[in-house]
N, C-alpha and C positions, 0 to 999 in steps of 0.2 A: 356451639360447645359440644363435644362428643360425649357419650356416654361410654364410662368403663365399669365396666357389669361387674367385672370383678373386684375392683373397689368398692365398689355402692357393696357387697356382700360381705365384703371384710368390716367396711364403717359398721353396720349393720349389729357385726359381731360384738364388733368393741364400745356401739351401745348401750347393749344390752350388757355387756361387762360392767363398765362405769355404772349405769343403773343400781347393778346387784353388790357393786363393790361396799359402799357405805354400810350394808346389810350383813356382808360376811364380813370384811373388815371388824365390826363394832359388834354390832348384835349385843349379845349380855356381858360384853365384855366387864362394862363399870360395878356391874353386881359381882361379878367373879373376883374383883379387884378387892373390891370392897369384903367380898368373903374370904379372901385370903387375906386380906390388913388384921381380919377378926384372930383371925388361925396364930398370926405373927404375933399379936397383944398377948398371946395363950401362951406362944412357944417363941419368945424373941429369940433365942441360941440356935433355932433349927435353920440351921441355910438352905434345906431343901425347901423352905417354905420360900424364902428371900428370892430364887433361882427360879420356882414357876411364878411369886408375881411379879419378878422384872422383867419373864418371857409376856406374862400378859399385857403390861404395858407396853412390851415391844412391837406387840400386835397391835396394839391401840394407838401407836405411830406418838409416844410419850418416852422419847429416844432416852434424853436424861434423868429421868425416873428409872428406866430399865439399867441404866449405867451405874447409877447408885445401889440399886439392889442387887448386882451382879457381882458390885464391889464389896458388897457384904457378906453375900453368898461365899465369896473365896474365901473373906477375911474371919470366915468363921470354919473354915475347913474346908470348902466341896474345891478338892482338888480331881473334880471330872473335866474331860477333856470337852466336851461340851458346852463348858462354861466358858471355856478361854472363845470359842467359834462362835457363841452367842456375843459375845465382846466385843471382836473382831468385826461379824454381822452388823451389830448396831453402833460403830462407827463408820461403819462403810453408807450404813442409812444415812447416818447423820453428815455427810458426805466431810467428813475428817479423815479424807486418804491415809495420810502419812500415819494416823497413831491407826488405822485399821491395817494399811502392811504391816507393820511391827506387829501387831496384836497376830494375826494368822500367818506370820515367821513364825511365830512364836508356837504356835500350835502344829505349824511344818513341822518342826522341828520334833514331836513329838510321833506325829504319823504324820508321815511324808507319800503317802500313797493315797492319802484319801479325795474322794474325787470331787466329794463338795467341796471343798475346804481346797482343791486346787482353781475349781470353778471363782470361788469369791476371791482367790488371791487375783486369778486372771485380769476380773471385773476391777479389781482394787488398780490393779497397774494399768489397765486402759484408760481408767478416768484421772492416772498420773500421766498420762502421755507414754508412760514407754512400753510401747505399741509389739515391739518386740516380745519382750519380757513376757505380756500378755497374750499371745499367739504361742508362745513356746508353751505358757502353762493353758492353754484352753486346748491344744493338741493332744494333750495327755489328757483332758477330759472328754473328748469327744472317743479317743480310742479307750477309754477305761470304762466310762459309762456305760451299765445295765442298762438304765431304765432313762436314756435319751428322748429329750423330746425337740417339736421342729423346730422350738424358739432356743435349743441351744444349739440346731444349727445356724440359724437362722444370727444366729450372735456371734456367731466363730465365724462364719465367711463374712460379715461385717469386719470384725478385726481384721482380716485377709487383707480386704479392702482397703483400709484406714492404713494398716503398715506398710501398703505397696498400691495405689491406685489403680495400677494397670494389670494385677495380675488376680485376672480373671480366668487365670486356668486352675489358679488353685481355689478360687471361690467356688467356681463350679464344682470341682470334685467333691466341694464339700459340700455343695450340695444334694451330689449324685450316692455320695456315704451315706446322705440322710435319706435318700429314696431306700436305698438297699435296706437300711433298719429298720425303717417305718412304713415302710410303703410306697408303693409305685403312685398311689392315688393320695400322696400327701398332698392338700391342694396349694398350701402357703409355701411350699417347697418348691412344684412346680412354678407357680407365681414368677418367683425369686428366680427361678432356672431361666422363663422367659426375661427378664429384664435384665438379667444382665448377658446372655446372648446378644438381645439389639443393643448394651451397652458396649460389647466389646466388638461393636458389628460383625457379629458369624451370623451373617442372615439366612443363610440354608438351613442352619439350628436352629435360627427363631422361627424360620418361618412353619417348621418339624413342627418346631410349638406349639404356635397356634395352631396345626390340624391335630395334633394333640386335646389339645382344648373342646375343638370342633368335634370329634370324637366322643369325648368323655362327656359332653355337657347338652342336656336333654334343648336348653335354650341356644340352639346351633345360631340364631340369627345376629347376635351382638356378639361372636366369637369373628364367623364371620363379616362382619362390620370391619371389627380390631384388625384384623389381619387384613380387612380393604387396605385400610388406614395407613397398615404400616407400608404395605407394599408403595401406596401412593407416594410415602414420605425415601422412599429409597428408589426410588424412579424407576416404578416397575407398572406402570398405568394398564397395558395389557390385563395381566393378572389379577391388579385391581378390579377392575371391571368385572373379571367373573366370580369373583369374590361376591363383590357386590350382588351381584345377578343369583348367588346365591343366596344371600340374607333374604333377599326380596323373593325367590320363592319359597323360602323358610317359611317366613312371616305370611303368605297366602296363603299357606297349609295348616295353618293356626285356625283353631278355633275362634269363633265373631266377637266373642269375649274377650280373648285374648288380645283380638286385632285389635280392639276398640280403649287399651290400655294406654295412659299417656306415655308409659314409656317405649310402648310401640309407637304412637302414633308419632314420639321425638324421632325414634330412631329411623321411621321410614322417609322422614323430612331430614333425616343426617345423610341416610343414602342418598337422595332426592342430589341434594349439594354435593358431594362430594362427587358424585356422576358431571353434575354442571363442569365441576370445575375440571372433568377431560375434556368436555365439548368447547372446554373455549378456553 
């Protein structure tokens, strides 16, 4: 079984996310809830009381609590445009497509330029299937958006994807939009740059890649591994090999400590094999 370093570092992430989620998710949210119920017994007519604790239950993933107090909040005046996006939002959570388009039409229709509010219509029509629709409206969020990050590219050349399987030249650009904004050393951009290269096989691209990688990444020896790997699976055995021959003087230039880590000691038993399998 190979090792992919850069997986194992992504999982790694999204450990640690999951971990910390419960904590930021919740935290004091019940007390907060509980201090605004107090505020509402004080002042039942004030909507702006109704409008932050139906955001709080929102956050506390208590979808029809927040729907109720958001419908009180209107029904008592707060005619801000924020409320209708908050409405919209939390049927979108509550994955009630159809009354979440209607709800953020409905707030298009009010400001028709705004970029969140085009982002969640997007989101709303790709989990209705019409994959179009949702490409057309996440195009004008990737070209409007300030303050982009990798995971809204990272979501648009998916859609790319999903509306056209094969067209990998526009997923790439869009990925190559997300280097220009953010950075040449986005790593989960890169990532996504390589795979879908060997996905669309432009393997002079991929294999740019991975010296890309090799490059950038102080653990050269499981870079060059991956790119053994790949070259082997595209029938390029020569190159393979010095690929190989690479990692394995990598890894002797290593520190004893180093050497003597299981995930060296996997990887140099992955070279080991994959070398076998030219010799015979």
């Amino acid at each position: 079984m190979k090792i992919n370093y850069s997986r194992i570092r992504v999982l790694f992430v999204i450990a640690l996310l999951l971990l910390s989620a419960p904590l930021f998710a919740h935290g004091d949210l019940p007390e907060r809830i509980e201090k605004k119920t107090k505020e509402i017994l004080k002042n039942p007519m004030d909507y702006r009381l109704y409008y932050e604790r139906g955001l709080l239950y929102q956050q506390h993933m208590e979808y029809n609590k927040a729907l109720k107090d958001y419908s009180k909040s209107k029904y008592l005046g707060n005619n801000n445009k924020i409320l209708q996006y908050r409405i919209s939002e939390v049927y979108y959570l509550s994955e009630e497509y159809d009354k979440a388009l209607k709800s953020i039409t409905s707030y298009l229709e009010i400001d028709n330029i705004d970029v969140k509010a085009k982002k969640l219509q997007a989101q709303i029509l790709f989990n209705q299937k019409q994959y179009k629709k949702s490409l057309d409206a996440y195009s004008y969020v990737v070209n409007n958006m300030i303050d982009i990050r990798p995971e809204d590219i990272l979501e648009y050349a998916n859609i790319i994807l999903v509306e056209n399987n094969k067209n990998y030249k526009a997923a790439l650009n869009a990925i190559e939009l997300g280097l220009r904004h953010l950075g040449a050393d986005t790593f989960s951009l890169q990532l996504k740059k390589l795979e879908y290269l060997k996905d669309a096989n432009q393997t002079e691209e991929a294999i740019q890649q991975y010296n890309y990688f090799i490059d950038e990444n102080q653990r050269k020896e499981f870079w060059y591994y991956e790119k053994a790997n790949y070259l082997a699976k595209i029938d390029r055995p020569e190159e393979a090999m010095i690929s190989l021959k690479l990692a394995s003087l990598t890894i002797d230039r290593l520190n004893a400590k180093y050497q003597n880590m299981k995930a060296i000691i996997t990887l140099k038993e992955q070279i080991k094999n994959l070398e076998n399998s030219f010799n015979n």
